[in-house]
py3Dmol code that shows the C-alpha trace and the ligand (Angstrom):
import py3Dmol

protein = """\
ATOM      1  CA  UNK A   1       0.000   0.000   0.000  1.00  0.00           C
ATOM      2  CA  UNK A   2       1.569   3.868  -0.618  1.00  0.00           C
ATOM      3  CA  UNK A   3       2.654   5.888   2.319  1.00  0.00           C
ATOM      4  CA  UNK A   4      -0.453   8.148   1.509  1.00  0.00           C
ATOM      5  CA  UNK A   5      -3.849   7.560   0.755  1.00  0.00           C
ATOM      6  CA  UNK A   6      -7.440   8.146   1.656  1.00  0.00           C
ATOM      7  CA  UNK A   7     -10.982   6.137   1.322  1.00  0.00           C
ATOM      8  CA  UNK A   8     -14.078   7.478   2.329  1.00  0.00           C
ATOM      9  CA  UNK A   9     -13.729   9.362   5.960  1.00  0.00           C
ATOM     10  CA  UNK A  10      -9.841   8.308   6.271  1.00  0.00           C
ATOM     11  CA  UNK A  11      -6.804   9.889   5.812  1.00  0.00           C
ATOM     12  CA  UNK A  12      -3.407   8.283   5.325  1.00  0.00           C
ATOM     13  CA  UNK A  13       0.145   9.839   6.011  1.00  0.00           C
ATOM     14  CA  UNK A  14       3.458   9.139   6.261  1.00  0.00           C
ATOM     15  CA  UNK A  15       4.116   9.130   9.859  1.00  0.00           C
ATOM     16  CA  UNK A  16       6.427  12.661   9.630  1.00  0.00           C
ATOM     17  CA  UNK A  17       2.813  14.106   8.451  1.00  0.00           C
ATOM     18  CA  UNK A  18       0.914  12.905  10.806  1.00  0.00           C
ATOM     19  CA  UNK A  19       0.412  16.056  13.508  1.00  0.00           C
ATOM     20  CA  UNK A  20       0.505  18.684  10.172  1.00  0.00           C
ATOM     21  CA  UNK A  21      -2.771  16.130   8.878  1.00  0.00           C
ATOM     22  CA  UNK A  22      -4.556  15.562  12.409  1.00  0.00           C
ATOM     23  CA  UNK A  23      -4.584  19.308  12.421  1.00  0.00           C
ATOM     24  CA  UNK A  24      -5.950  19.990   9.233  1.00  0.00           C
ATOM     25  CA  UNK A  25      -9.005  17.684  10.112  1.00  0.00           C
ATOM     26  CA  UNK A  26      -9.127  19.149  13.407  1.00  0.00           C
ATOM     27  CA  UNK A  27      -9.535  22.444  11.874  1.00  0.00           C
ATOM     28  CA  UNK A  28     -12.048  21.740   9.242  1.00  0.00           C
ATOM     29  CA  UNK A  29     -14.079  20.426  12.123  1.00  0.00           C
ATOM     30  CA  UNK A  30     -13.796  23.325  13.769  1.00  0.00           C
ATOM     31  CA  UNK A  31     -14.422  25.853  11.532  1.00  0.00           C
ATOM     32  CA  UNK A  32     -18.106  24.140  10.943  1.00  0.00           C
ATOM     33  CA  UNK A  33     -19.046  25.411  14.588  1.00  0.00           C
ATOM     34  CA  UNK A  34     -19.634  28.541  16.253  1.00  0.00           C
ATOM     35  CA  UNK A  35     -18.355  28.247  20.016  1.00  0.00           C
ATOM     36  CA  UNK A  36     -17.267  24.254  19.605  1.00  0.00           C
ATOM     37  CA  UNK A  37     -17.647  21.900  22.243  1.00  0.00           C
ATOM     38  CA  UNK A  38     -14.539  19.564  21.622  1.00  0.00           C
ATOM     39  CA  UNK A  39     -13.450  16.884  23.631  1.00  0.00           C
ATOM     40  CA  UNK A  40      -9.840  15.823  23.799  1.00  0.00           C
ATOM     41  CA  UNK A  41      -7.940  12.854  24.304  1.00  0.00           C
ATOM     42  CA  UNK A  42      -4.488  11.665  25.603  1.00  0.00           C
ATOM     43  CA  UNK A  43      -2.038   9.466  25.417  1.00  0.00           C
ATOM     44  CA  UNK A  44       1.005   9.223  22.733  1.00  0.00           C
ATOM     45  CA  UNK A  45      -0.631   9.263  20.216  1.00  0.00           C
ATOM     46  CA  UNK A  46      -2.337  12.953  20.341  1.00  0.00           C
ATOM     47  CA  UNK A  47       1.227  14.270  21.220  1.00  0.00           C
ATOM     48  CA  UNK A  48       2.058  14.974  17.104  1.00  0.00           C
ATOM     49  CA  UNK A  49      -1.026  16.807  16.917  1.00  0.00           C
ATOM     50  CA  UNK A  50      -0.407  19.145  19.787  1.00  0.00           C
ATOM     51  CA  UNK A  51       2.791  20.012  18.549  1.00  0.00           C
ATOM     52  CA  UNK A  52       1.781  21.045  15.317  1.00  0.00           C
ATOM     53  CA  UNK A  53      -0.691  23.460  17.592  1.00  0.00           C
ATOM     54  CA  UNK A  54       1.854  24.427  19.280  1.00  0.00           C
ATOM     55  CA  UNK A  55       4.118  25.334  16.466  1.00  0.00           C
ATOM     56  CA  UNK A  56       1.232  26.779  14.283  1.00  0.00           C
ATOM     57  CA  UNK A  57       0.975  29.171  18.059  1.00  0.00           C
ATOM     58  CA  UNK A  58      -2.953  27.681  17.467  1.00  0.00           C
ATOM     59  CA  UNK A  59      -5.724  29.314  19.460  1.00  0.00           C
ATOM     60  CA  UNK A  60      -9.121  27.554  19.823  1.00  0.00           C
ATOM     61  CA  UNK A  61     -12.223  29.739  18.850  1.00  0.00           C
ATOM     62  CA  UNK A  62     -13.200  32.033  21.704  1.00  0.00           C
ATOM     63  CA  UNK A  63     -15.879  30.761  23.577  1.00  0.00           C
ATOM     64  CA  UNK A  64     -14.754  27.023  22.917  1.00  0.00           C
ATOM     65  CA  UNK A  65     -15.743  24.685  25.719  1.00  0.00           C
ATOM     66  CA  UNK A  66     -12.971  22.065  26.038  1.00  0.00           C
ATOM     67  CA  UNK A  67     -12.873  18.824  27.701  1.00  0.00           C
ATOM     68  CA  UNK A  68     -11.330  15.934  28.413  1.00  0.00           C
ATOM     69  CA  UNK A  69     -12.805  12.348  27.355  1.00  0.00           C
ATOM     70  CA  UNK A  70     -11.284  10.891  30.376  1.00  0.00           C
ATOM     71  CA  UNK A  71      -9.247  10.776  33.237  1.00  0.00           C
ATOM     72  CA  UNK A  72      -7.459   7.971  35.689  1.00  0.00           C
ATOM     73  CA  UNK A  73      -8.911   7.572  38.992  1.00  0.00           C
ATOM     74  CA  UNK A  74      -5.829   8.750  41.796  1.00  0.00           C
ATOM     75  CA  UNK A  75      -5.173  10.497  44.379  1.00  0.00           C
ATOM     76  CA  UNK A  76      -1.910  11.725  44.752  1.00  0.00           C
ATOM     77  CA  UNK A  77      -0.400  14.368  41.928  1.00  0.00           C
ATOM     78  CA  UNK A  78       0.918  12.246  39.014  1.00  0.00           C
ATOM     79  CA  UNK A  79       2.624  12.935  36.044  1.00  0.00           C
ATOM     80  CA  UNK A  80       0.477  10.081  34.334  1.00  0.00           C
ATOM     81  CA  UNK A  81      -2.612  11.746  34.928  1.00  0.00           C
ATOM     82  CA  UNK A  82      -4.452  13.634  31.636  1.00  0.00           C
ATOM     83  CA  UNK A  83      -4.889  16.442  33.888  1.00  0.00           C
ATOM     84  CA  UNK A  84      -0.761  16.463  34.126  1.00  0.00           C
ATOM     85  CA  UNK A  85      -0.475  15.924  30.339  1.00  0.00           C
ATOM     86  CA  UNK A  86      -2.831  18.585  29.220  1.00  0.00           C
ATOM     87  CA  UNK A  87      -0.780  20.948  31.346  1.00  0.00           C
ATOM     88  CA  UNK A  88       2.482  19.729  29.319  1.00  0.00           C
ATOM     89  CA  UNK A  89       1.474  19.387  26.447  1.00  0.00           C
ATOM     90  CA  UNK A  90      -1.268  22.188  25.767  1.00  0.00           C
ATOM     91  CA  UNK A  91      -0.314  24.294  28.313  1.00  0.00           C
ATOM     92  CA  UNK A  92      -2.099  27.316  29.405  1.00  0.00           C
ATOM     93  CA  UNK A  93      -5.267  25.709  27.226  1.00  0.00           C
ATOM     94  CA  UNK A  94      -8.556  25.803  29.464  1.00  0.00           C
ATOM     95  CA  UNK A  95      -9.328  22.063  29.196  1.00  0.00           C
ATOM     96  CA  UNK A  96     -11.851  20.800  32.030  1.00  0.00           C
ATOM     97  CA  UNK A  97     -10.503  17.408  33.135  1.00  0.00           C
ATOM     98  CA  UNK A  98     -12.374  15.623  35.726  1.00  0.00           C
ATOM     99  CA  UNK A  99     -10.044  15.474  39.295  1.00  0.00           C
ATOM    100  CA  UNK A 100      -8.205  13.108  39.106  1.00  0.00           C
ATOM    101  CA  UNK A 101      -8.042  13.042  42.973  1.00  0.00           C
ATOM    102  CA  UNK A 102     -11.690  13.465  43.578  1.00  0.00           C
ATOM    103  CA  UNK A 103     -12.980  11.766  46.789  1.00  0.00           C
ATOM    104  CA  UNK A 104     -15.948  10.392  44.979  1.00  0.00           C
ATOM    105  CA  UNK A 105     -14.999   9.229  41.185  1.00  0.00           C
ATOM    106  CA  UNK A 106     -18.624   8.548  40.635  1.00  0.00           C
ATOM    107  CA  UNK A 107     -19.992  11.988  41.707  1.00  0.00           C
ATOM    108  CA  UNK A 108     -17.199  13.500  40.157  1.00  0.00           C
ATOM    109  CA  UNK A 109     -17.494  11.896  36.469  1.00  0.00           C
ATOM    110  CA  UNK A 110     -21.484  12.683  36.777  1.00  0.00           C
ATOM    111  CA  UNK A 111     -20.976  16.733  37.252  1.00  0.00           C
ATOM    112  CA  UNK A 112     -18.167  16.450  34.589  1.00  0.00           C
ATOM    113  CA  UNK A 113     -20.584  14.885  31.939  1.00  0.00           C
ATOM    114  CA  UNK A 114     -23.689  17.482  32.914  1.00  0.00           C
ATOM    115  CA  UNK A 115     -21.090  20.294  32.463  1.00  0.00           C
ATOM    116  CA  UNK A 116     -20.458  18.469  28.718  1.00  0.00           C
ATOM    117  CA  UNK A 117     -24.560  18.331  28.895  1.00  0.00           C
ATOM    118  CA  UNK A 118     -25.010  21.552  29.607  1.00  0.00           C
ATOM    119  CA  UNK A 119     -22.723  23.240  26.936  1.00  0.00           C
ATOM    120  CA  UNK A 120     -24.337  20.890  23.986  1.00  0.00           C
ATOM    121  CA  UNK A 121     -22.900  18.072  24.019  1.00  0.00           C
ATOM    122  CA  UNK A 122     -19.829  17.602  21.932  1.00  0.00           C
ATOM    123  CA  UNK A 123     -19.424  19.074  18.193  1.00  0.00           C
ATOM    124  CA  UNK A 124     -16.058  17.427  17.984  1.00  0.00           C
ATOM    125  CA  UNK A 125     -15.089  14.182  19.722  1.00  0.00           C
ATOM    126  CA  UNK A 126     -11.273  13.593  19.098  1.00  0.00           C
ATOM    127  CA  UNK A 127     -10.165  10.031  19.875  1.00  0.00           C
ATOM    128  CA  UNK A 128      -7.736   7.809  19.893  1.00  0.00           C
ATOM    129  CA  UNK A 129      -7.902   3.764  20.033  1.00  0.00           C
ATOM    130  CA  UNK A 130      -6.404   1.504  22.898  1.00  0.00           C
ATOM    131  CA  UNK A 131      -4.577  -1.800  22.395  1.00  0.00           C
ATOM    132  CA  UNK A 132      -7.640  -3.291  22.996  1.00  0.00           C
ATOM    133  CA  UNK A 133      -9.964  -1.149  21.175  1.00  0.00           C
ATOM    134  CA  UNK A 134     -10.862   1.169  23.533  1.00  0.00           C
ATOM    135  CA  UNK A 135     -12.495   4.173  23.061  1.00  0.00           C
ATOM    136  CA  UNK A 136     -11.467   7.248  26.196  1.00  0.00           C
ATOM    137  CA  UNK A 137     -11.830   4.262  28.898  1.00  0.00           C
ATOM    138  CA  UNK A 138     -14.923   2.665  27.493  1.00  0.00           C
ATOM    139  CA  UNK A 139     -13.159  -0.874  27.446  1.00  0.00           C
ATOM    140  CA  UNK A 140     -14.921  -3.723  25.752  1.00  0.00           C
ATOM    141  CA  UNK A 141     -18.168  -5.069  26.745  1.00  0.00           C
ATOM    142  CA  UNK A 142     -18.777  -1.171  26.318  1.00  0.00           C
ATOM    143  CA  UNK A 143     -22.476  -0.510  23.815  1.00  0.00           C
ATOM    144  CA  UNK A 144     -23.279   2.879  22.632  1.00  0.00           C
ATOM    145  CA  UNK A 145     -25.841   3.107  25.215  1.00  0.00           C
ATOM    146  CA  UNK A 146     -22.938   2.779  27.967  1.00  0.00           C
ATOM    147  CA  UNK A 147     -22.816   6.297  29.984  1.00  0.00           C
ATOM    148  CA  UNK A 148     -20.650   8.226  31.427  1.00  0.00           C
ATOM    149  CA  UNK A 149     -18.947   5.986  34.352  1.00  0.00           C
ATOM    150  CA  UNK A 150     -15.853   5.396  36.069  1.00  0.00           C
ATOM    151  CA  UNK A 151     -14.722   1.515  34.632  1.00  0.00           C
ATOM    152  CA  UNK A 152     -12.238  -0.324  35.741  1.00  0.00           C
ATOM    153  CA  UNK A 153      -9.074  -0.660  33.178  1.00  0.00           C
ATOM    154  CA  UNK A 154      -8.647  -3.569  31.475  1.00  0.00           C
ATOM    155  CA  UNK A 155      -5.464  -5.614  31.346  1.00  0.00           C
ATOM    156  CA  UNK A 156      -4.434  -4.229  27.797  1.00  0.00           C
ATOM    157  CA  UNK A 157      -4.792  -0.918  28.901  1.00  0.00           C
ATOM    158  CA  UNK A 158      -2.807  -1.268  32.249  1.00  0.00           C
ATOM    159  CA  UNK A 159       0.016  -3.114  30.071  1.00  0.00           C
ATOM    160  CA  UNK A 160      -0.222  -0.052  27.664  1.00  0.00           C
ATOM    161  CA  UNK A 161       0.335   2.740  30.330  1.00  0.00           C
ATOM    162  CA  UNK A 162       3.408   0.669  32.355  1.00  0.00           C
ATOM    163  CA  UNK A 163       5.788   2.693  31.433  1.00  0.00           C
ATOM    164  CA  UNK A 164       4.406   6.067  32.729  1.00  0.00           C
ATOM    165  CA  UNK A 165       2.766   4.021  35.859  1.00  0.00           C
ATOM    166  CA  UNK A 166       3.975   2.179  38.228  1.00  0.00           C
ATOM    167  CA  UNK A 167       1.172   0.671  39.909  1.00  0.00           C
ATOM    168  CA  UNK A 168      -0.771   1.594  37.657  1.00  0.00           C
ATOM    169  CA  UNK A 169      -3.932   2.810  38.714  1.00  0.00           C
ATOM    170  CA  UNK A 170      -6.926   0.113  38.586  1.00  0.00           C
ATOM    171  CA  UNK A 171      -9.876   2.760  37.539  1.00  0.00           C
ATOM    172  CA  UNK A 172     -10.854   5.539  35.292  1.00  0.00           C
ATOM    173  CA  UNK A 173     -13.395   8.120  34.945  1.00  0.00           C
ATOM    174  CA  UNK A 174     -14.671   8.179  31.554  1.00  0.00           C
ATOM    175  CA  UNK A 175     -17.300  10.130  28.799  1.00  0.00           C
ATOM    176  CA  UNK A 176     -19.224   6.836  27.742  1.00  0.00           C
ATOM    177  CA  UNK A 177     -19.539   5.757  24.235  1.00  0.00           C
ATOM    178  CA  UNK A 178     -23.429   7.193  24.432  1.00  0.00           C
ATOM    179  CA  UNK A 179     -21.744  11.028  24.890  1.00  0.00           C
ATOM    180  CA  UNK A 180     -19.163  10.458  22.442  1.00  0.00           C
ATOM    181  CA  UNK A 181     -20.781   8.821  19.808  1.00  0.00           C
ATOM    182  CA  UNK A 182     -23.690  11.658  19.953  1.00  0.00           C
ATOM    183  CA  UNK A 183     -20.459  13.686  18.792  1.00  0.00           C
ATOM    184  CA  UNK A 184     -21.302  15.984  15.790  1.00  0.00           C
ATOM    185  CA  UNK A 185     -18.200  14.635  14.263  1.00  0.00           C
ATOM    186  CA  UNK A 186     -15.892  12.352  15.650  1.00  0.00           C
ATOM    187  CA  UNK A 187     -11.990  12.447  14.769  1.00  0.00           C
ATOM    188  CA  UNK A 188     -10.002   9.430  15.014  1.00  0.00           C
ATOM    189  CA  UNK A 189      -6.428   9.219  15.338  1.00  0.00           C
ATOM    190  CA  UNK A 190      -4.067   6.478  15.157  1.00  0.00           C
ATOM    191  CA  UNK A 191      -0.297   6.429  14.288  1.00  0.00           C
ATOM    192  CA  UNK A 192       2.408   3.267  14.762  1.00  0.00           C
ATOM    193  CA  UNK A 193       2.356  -0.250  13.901  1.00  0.00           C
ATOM    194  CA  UNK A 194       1.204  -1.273  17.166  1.00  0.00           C
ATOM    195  CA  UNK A 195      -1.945   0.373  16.395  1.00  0.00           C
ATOM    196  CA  UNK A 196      -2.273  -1.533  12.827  1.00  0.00           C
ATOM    197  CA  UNK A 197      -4.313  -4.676  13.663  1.00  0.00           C
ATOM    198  CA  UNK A 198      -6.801  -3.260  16.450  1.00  0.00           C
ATOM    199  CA  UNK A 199      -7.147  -0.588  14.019  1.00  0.00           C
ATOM    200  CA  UNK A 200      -8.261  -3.303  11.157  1.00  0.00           C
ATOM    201  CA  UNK A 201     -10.392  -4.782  13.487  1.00  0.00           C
ATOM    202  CA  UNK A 202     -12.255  -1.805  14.854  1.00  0.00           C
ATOM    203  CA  UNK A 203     -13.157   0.210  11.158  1.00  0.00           C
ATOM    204  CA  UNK A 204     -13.082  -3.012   8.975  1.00  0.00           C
ATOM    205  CA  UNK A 205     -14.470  -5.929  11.092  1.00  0.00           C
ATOM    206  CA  UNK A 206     -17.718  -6.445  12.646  1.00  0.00           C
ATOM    207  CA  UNK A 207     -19.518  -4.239  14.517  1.00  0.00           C
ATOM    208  CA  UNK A 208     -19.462  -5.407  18.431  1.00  0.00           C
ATOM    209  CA  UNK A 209     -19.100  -4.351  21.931  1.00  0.00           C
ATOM    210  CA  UNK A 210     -15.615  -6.671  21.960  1.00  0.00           C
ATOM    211  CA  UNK A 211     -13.835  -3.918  20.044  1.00  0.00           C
ATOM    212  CA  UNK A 212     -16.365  -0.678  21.078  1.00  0.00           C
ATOM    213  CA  UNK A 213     -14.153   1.474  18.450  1.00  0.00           C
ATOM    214  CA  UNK A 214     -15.692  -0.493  16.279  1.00  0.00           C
ATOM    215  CA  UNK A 215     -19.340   1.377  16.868  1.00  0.00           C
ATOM    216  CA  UNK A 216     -17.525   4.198  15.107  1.00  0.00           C
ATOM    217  CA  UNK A 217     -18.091   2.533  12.341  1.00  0.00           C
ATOM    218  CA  UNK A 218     -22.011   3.161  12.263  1.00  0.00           C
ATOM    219  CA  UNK A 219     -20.797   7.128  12.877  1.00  0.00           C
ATOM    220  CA  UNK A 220     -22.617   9.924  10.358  1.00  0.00           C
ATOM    221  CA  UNK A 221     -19.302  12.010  10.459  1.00  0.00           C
ATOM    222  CA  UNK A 222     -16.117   9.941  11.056  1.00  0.00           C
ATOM    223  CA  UNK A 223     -12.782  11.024  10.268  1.00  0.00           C
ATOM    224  CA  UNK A 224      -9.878   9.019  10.240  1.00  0.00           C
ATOM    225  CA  UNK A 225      -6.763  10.083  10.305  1.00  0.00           C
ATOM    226  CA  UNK A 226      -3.669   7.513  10.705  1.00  0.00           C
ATOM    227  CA  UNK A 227      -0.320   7.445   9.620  1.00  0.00           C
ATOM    228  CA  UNK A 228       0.848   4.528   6.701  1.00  0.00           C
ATOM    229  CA  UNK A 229       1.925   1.997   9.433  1.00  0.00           C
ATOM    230  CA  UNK A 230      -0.999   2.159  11.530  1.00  0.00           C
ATOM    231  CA  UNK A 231      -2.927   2.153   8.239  1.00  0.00           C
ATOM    232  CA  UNK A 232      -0.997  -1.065   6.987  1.00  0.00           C
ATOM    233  CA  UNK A 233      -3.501  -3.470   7.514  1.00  0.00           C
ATOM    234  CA  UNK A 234      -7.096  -1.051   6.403  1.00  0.00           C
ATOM    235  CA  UNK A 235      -8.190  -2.404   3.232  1.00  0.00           C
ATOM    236  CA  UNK A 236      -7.257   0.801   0.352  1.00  0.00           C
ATOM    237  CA  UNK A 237     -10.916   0.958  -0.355  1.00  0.00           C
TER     238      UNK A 237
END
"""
ligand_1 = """\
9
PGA
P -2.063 5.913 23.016
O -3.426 5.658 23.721
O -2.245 7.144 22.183
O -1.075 6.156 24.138
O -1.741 4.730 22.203
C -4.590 5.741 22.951
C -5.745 5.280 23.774
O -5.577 4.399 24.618
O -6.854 5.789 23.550
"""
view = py3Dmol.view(width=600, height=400)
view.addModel(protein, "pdb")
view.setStyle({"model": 0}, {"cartoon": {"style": "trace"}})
view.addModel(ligand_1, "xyz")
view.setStyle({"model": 1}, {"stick": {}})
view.zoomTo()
view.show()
């Protein structure tokens, strides 16, 4: 397959292009909305595109309500926490992330998701996909009915934040896939080769709360934006 190509909804890079392409989609989805509700994820994958924001000095629309799609349940400070990353790697950037250290996860994921309520709901859903085709934390056995929640991580997903935790933590607070799927459009990144077969599985197998990425699929306005080795296994068209 070449480095670069697209089928309906997806867009495929070389992996150097990756952040300069995830922003050009996020942009287009932006500029459809007055006063977009986005939510934002974390995680490696992101990073590329919130350099290119960086280096492009990029300011969301004023009046944009920002959030989070998730957040790990602890309560120290961590470095691994979203609310830790955000502050790296979009700093200054009013993103609401849920705490983090909040005494009650529960109570504190349900006034996160009215204030998403309350603003709209989400215009633009940015994503990324877990090892085990996560979705924010909705792990499988998640449906597109499944709320907002704190879960409890799966074993793919500990595994896939080892190197930034240690414990890692056991529980996350999470949008479900009922508030992100009612996402105007939804933006899906995914870059590496580690990302190539869940990736497969999720836009081009069946549709099933084993791989809940793979509800995307039934998604009005899905964009897909990957670089050629997380791509390698998509069929071209
Ligand atoms: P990653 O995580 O970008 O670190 O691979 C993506 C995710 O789990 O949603």
């Amino acid at each position: 397959m070449p480095d670069r190509w697209s089928r309906e909804g997806l867009l495929a890079v070389p992996p150097e292009e990756f952040g300069v392409a995830a922003f050009a989609v996020l942009l287009h989805a932006l500029a459809r909305v007055d006063r977009p509700v986005v939510g934002l994820p974390t995680g490696r994958t992101p990073v590329a595109l919130y350099e290119e924001m960086q280096r492009e000095s990029f300011v969301f629309p004023e009046g944009s309500r920002l959030f989070a799609i998730d957040e790990y349940c602890w309560r120290e400070p961590h470095p691994g926490t979203n609310a830790a990353f955000f502050a790296r790697h979009l700093p200054g950037v009013p993103i609401r992330v849920p705490r983090h250290d909040a005494p009650h996860p529960d109570a504190e994921i349900a006034e996160f998701c009215r204030a998403v309520a309350d603003a709209g709901g989400l215009d633009v859903a940015v994503v990324g996909i877990g090892a085990d085709g996560h979705i924010a934390f909705n792990e499988p056995g998640s449906t597109t009915d499944s709320p907002c929640r704190v879960t409890l991580l799966a074993e793919p997903t500990r595994a896939q934040i080892a190197g930034d935790w240690q414990p890692q933590p056991t529980h996350g607070m999470t949008l479900g896939l009922a508030e992100l799927l009612r996402a105007r459009r939804i933006v899906l990144l995914a870059s590496g080769e580690s990302k190539a077969a869940i990736l497969a599985t999720a836009l081009d197998g069946p549709v099933t709360p084993d791989v809940p990425a793979s509800f995307l699929q039934g998604h009005p306005a899905l964009t897909v934006v990957c670089d050629s080795a997380a791509a390698s296994q998509l069929r071209p068209c």
